[in-house]
DOLOMAR-25024 format. One record per residue: residue number from 0; residue in one letter; chain; x, y, z of N, C-alpha, C, CB in turn. Coordinates in steps of 0.05 Angstrom, whole numbers. Each point is the difference from the previous one (the first is absolute). Glycine has a CB too. Layout:
! residues N
{NUM; a; A; {X; Y; Z}; {X; Y; Z}; {X; Y; Z}; {X; Y; Z}}
...
//
This chain:
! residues 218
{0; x; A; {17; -24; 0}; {-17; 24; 0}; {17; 25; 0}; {-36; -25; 24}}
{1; x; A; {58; 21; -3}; {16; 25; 2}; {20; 6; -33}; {2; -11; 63}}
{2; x; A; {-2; -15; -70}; {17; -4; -24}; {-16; 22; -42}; {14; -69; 42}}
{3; x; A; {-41; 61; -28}; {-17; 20; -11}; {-6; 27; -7}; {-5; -28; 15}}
{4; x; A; {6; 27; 12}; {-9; 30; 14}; {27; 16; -16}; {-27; -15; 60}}
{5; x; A; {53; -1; -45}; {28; 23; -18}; {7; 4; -29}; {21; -13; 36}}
{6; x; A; {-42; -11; -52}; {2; 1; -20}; {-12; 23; -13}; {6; -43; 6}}
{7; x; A; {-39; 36; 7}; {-16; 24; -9}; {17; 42; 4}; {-47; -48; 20}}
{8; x; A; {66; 37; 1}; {3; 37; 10}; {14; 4; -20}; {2; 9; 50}}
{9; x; A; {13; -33; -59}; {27; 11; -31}; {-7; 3; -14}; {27; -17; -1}}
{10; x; A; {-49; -2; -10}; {-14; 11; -19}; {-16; 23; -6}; {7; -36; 2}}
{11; x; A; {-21; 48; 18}; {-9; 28; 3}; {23; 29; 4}; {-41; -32; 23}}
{12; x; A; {67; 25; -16}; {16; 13; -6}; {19; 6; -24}; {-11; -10; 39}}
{13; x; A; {9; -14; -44}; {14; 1; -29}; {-26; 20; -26}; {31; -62; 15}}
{14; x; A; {-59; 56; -15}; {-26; 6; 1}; {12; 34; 2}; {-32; -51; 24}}
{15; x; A; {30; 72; -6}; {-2; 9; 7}; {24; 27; -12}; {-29; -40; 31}}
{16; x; A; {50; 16; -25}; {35; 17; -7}; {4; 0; -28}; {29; -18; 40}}
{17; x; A; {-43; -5; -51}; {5; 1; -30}; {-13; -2; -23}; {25; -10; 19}}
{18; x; A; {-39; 2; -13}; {-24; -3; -21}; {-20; 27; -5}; {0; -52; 17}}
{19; x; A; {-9; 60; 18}; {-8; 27; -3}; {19; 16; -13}; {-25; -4; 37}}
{20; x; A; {46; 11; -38}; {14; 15; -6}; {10; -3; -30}; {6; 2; 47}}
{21; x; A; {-6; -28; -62}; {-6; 14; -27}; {-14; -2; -15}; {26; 2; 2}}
{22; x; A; {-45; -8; 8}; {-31; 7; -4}; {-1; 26; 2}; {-19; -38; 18}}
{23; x; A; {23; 58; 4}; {-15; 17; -2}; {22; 20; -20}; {-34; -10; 50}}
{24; x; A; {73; 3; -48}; {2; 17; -29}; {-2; -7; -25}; {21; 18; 22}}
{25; x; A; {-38; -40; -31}; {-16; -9; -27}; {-27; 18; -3}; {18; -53; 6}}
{26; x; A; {-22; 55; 18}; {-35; 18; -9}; {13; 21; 2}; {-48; -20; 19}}
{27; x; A; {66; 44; 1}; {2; 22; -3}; {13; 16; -27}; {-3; -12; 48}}
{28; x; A; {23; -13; -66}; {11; 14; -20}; {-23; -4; -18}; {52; -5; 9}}
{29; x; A; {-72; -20; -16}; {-19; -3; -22}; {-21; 12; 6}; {16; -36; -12}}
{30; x; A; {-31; 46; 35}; {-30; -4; 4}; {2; 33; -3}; {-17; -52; 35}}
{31; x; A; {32; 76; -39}; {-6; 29; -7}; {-1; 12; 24}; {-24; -7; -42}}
{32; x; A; {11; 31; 60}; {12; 11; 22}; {-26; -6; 13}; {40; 37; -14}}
{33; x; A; {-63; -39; 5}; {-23; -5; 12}; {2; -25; 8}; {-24; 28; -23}}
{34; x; A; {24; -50; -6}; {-5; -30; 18}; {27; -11; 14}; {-38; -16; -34}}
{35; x; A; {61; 41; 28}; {20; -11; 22}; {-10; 13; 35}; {46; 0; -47}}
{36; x; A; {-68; 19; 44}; {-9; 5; 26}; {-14; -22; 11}; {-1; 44; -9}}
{37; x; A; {-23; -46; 2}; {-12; -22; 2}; {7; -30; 9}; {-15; 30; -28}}
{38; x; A; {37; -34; 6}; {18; -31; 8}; {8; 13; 31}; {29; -23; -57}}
{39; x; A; {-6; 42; 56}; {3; -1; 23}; {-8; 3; 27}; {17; 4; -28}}
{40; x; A; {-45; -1; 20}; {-16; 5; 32}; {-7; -29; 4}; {-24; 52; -3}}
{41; x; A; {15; -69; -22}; {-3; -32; 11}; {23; -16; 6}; {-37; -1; -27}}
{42; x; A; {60; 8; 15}; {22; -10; 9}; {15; 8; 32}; {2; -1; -53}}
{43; x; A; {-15; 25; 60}; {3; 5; 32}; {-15; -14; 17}; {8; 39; -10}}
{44; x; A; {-38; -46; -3}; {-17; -4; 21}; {10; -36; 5}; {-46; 44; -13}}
{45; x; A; {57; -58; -14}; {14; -23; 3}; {22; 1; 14}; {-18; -12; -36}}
{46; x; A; {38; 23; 37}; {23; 4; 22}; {-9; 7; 30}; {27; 17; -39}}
{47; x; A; {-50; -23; 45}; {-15; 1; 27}; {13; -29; 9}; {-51; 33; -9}}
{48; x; A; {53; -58; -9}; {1; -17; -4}; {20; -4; 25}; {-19; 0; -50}}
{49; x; A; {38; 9; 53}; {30; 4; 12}; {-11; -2; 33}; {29; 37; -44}}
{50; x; A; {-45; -28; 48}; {-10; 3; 27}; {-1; -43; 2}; {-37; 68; -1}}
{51; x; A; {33; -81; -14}; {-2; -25; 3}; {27; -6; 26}; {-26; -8; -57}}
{52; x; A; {46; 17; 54}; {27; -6; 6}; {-6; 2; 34}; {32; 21; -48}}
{53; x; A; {-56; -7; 52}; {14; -8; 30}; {-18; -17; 11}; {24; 41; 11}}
{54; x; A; {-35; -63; -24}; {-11; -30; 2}; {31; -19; 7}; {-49; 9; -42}}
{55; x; A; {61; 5; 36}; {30; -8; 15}; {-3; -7; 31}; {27; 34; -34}}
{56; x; A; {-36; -14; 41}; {5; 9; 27}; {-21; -41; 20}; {-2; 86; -15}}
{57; x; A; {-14; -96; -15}; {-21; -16; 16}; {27; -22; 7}; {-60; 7; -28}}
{58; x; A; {83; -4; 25}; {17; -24; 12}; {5; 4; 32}; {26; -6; -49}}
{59; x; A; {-29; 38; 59}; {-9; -11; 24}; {-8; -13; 20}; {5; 15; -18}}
{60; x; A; {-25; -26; 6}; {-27; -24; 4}; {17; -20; 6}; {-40; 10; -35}}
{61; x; A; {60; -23; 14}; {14; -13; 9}; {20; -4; 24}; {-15; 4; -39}}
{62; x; A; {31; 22; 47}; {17; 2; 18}; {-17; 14; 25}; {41; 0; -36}}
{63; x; A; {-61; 3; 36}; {-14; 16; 26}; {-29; -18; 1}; {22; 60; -8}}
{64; x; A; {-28; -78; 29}; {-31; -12; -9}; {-10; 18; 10}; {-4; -45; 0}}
{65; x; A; {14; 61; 29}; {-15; 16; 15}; {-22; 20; -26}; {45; 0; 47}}
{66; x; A; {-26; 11; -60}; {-13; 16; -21}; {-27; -17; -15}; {50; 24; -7}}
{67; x; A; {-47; -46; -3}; {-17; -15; -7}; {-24; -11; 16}; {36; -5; -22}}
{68; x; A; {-26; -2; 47}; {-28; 3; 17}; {-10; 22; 8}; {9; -35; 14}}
{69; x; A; {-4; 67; -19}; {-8; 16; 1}; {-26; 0; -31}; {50; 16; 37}}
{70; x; A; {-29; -14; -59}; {-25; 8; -17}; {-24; -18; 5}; {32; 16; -36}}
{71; x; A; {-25; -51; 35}; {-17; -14; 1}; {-28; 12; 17}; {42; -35; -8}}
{72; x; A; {-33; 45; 39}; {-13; 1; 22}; {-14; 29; -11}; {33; -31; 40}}
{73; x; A; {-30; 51; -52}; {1; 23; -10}; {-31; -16; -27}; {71; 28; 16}}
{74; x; A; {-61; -43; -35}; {-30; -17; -16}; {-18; -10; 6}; {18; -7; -18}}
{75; x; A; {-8; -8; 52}; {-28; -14; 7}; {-12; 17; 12}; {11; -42; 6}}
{76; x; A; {-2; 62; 16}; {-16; 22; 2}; {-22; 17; -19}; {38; -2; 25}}
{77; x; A; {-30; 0; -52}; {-12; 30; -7}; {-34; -9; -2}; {51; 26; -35}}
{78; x; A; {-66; -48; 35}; {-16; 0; 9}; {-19; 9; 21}; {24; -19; -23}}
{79; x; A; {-11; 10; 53}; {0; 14; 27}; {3; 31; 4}; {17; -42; 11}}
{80; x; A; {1; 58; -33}; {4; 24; 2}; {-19; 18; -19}; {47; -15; 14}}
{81; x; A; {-50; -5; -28}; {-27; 17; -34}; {-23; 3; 19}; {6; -31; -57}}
{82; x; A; {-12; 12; 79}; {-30; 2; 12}; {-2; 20; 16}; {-9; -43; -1}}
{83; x; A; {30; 48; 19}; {13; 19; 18}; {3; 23; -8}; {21; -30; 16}}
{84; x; A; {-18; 37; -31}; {7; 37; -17}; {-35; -5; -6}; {67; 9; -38}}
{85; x; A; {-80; -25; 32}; {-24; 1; -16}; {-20; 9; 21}; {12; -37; -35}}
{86; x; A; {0; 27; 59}; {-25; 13; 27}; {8; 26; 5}; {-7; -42; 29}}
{87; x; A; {38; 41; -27}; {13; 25; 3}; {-14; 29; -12}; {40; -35; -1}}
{88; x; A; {-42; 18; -26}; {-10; 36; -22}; {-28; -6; 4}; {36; 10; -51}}
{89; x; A; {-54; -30; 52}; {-30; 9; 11}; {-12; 11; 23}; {0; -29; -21}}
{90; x; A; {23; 30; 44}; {11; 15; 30}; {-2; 28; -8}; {37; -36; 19}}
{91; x; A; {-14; 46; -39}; {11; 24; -3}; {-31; 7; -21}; {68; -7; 6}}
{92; x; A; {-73; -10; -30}; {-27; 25; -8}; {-31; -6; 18}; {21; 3; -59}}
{93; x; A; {-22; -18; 84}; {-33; 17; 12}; {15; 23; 10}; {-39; -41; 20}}
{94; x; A; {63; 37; 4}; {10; 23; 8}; {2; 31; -12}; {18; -39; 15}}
{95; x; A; {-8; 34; -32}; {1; 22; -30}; {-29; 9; 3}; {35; -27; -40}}
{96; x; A; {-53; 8; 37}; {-25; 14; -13}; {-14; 16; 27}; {-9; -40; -44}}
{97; x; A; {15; 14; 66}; {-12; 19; 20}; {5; 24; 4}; {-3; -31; 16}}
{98; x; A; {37; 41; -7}; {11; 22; 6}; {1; 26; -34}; {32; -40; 48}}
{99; x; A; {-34; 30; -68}; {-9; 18; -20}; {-26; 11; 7}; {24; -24; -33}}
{100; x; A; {-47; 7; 39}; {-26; 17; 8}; {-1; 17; 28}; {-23; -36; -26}}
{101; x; A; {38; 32; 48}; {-1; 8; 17}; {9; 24; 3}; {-4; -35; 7}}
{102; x; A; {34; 41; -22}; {11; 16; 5}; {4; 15; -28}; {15; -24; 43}}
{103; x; A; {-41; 19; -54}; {-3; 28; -28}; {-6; 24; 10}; {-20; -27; -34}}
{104; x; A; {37; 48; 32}; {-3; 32; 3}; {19; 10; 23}; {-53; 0; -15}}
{105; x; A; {64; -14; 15}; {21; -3; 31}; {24; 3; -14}; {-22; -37; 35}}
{106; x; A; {34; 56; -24}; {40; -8; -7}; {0; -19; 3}; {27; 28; 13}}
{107; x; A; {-19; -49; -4}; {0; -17; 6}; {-6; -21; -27}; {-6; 24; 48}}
{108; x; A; {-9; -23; -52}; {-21; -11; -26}; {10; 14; -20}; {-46; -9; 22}}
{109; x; A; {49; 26; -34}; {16; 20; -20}; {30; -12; -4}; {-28; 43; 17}}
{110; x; A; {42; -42; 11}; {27; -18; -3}; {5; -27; -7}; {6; 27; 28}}
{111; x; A; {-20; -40; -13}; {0; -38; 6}; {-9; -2; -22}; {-9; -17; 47}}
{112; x; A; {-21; 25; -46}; {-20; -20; -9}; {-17; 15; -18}; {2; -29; 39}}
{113; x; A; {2; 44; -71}; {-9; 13; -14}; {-15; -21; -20}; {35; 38; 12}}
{114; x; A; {-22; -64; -11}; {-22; -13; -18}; {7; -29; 17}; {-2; 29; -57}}
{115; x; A; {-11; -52; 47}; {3; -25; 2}; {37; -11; 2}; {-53; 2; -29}}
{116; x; A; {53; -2; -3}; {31; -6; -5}; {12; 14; 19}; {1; -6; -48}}
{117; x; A; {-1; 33; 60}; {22; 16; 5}; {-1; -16; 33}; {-4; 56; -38}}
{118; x; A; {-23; -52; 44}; {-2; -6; 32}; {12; -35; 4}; {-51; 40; 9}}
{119; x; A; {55; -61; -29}; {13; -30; 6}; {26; 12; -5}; {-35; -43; -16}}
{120; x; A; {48; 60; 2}; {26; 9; -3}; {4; 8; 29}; {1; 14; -52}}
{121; x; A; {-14; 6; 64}; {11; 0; 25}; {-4; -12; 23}; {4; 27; -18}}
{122; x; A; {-29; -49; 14}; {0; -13; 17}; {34; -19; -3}; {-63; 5; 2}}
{123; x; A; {67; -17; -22}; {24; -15; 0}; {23; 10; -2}; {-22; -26; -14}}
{124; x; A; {29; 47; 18}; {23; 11; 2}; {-2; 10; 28}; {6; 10; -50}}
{125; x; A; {-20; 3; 68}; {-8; 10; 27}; {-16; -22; 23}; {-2; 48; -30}}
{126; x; A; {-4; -61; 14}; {-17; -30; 23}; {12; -22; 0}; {-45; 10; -8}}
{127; x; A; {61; -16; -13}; {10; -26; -4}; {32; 0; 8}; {-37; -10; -39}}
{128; x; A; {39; 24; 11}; {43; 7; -2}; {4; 18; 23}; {13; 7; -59}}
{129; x; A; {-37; 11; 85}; {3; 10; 16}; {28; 19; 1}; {-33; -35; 14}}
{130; x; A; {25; 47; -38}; {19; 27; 0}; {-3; 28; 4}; {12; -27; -24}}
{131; x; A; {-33; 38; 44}; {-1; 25; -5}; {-31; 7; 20}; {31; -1; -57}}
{132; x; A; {-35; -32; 77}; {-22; 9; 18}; {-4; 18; 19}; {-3; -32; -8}}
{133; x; A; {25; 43; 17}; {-8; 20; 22}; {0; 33; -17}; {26; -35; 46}}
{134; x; A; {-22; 34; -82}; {-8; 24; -8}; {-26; 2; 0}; {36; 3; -22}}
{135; x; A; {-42; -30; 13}; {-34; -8; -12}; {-16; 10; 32}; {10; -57; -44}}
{136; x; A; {-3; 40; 62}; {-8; 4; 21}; {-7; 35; 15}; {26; -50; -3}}
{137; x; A; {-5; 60; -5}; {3; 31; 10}; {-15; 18; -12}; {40; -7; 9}}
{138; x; A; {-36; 0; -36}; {-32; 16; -18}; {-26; -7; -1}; {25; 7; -27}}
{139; x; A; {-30; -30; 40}; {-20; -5; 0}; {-12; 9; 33}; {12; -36; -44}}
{140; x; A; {-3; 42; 60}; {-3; 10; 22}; {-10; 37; -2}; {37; -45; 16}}
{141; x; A; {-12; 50; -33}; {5; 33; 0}; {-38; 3; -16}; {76; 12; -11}}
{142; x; A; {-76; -24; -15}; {-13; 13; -21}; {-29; -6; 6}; {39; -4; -35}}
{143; x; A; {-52; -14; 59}; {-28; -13; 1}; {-4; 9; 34}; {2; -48; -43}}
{144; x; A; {-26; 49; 40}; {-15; -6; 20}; {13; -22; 17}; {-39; 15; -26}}
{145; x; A; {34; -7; 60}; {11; -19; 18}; {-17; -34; -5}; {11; 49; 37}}
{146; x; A; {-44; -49; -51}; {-7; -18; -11}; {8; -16; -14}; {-19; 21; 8}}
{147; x; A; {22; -5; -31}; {10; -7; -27}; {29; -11; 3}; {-29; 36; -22}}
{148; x; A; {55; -27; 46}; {20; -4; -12}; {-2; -22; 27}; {26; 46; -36}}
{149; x; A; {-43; -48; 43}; {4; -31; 23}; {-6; -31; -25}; {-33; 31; 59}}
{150; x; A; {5; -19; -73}; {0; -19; -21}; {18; -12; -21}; {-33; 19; 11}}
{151; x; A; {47; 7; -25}; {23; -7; -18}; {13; -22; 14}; {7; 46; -21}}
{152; x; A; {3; -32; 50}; {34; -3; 10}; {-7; -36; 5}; {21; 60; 33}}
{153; x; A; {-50; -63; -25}; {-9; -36; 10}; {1; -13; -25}; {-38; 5; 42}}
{154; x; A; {23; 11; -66}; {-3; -19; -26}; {39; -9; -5}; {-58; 33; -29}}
{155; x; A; {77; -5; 29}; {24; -11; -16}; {16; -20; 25}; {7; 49; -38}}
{156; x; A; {-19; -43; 64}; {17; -23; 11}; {-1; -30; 4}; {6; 36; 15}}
{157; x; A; {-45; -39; -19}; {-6; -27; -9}; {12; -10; -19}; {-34; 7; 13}}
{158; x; A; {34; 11; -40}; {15; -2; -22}; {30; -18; -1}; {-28; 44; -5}}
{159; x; A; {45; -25; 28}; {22; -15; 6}; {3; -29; 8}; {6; 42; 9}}
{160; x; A; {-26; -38; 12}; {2; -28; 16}; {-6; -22; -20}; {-16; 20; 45}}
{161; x; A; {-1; -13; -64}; {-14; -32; -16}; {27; 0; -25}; {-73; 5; 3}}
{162; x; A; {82; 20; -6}; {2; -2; -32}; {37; -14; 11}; {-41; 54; -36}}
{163; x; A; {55; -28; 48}; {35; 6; 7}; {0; -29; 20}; {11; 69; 1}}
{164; x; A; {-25; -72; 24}; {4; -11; 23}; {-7; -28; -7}; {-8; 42; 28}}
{165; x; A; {-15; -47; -45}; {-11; -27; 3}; {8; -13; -25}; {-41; 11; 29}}
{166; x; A; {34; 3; -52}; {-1; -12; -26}; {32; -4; -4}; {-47; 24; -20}}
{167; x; A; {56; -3; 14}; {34; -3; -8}; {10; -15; 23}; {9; 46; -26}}
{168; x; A; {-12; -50; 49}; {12; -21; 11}; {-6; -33; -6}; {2; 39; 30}}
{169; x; A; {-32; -31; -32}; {-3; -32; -6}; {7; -2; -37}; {-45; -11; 47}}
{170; x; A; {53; 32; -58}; {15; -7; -32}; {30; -8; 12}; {-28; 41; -42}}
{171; x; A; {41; -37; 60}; {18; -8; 6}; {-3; -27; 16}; {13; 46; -7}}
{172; x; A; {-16; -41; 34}; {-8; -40; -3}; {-4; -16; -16}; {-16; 6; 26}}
{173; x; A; {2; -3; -54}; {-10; -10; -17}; {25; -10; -19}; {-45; 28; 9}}
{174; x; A; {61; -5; -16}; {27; -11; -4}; {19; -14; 11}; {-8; 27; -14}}
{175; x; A; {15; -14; 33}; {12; -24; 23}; {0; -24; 3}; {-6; 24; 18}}
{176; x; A; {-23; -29; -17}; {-14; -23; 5}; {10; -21; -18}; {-39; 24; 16}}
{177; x; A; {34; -14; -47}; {9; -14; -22}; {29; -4; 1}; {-36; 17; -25}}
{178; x; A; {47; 10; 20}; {29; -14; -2}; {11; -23; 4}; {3; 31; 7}}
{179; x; A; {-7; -30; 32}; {7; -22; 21}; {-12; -23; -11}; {1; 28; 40}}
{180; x; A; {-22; -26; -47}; {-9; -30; -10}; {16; -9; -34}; {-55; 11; 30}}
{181; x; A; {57; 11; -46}; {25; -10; -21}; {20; -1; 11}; {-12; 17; -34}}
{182; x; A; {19; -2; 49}; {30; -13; 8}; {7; -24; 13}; {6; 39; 2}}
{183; x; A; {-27; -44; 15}; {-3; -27; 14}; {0; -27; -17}; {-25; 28; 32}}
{184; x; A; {9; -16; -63}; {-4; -24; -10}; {21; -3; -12}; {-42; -3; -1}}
{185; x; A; {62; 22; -10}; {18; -5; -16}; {33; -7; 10}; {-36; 28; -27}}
{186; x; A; {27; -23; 56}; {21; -9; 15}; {-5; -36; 2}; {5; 55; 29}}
{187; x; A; {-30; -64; -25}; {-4; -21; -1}; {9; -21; -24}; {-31; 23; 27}}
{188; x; A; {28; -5; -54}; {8; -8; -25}; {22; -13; 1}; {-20; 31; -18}}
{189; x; A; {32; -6; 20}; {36; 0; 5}; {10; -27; 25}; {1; 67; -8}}
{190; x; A; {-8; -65; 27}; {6; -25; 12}; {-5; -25; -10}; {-6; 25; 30}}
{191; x; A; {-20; -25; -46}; {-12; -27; -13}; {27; -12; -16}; {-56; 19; -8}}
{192; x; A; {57; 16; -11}; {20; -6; -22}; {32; -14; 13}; {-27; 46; -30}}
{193; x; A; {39; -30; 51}; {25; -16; 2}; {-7; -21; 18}; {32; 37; -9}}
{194; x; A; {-47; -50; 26}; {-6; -25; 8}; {-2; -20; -28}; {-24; 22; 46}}
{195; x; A; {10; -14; -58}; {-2; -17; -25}; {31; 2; -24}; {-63; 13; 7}}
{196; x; A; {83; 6; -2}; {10; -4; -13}; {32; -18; 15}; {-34; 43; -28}}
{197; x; A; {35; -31; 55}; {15; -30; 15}; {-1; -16; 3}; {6; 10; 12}}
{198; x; A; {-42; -19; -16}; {-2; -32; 1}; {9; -6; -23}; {-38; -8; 27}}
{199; x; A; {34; 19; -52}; {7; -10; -28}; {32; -9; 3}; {-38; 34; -29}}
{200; x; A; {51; -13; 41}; {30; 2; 5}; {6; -29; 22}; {3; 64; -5}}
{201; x; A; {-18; -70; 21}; {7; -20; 10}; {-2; -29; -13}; {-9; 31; 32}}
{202; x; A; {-22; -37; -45}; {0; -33; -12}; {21; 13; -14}; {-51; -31; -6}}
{203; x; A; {56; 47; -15}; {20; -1; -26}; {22; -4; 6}; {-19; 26; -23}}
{204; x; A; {37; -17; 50}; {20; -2; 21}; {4; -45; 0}; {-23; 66; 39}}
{205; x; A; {0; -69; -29}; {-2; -28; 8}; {-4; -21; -29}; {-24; 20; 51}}
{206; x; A; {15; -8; -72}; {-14; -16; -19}; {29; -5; -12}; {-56; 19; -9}}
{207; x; A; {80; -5; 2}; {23; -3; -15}; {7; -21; 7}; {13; 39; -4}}
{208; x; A; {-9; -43; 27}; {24; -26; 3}; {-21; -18; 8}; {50; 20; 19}}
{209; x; A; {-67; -30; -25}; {-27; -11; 9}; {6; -29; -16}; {-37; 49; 4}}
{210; x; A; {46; -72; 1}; {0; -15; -14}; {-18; -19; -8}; {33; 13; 12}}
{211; x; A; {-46; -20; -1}; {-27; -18; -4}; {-18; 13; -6}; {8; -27; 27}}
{212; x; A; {-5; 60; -27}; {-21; 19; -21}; {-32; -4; 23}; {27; -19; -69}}
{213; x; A; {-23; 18; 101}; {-24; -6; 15}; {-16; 26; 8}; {24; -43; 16}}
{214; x; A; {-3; 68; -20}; {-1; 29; 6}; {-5; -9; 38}; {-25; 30; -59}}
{215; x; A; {36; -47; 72}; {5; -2; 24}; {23; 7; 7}; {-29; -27; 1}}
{216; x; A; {36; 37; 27}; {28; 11; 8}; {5; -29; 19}; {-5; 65; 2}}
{217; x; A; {0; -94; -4}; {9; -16; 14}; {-8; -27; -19}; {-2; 32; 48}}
//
């Protein structure tokens, strides 16, 4: 497989270093100044091609499993994590919609939450990625009613708790969880594999000088 794989990269380099190249000065001296433009914008977008080269880098895999039971653990997840962002953003738009109606005509509402889109933009950048709550917090105090800004300040900190506190933690357990269990299993592999490959080393050890061919050591 690996014997493949290096075949294929030479061949895409050779591909790349030479073939593109006189190719493209066959079209630029024949094809006139236009279709030598033209060639050369498809002949760029084919020299993207080059980016192939750092499929190199997948021999890692080989010398690092850790890395390998990472991606692995990283694929079986993305199931567990697609469902997780999926509660996540149905979290972030009732929130959105609630705090858009509440706080229309309000600074507050003018800043955050001027439309739908704008108000899940800041819910997830200010409730989730929790970057910037005690501004949110402070204007929403200054600019409302002692009513009004008791309501905001409870809606964005429920907000926190389900969305920053509960959800993204349990998207992290969720990962965790997996990993440990790929890594567990592939640590298991790996033991299978060299148990199975010393026993081979042992009958074959015993079978050489084996004269009656009984594959017994007596």
């Amino acid at each position: 497989a690996w014997f493949v794989f290096d075949s294929f990269m030479v061949a895409m380099m050779i591909v790349e270093t030479w073939i593109f190249t006189l190719v493209f000065g066959i079209l630029s001296k024949g094809g006139g100044e236009g279709g030598g433009l033209g060639n050369a914008s498809m002949l760029r977008l084919l020299r993207l091609l080059r980016l192939t080269r750092m499929l190199r880098m997948a021999r890692l895999l080989r010398a690092m499993p850790e890395l390998m039971i990472l991606i692995k653990g990283i694929g079986a997840a993305l199931r567990s994590v697609l469902f997780t962002l999926i509660l996540l953003l149905v979290l972030i738009y009732v929130y959105a919609i609630v705090l858009r109606q509440t706080a229309n005509g309000t600074k507050l509402g003018d800043k955050y939450f001027p439309t739908v889109p704008d108000a899940m933009h800041s819910l997830l950048i200010d409730g989730v990625f929790l970057d910037s709550v005690g501004n949110f917090v402070d204007m929403a105090i200054e600019s409302s009613s002692w009513e009004e800004a008791a309501f905001f300040v409870f809606c964005f900190y429920t907000f926190i708790l389900l969305a920053a506190l509960t959800i993204m933690n349990m998207l992290i357990g969720v990962v965790c969880e997996v990993v440990s269990t790929v890594a567990a299993c592939e640590h298991e592999e790996l033991s299978i594999m060299y148990m199975r490959d010393e026993l081979e080393a042992f009958v074959h050890g015993y079978r050489d000088p084996d004269i009656d061919e009984d594959v017994r050591i007596t």
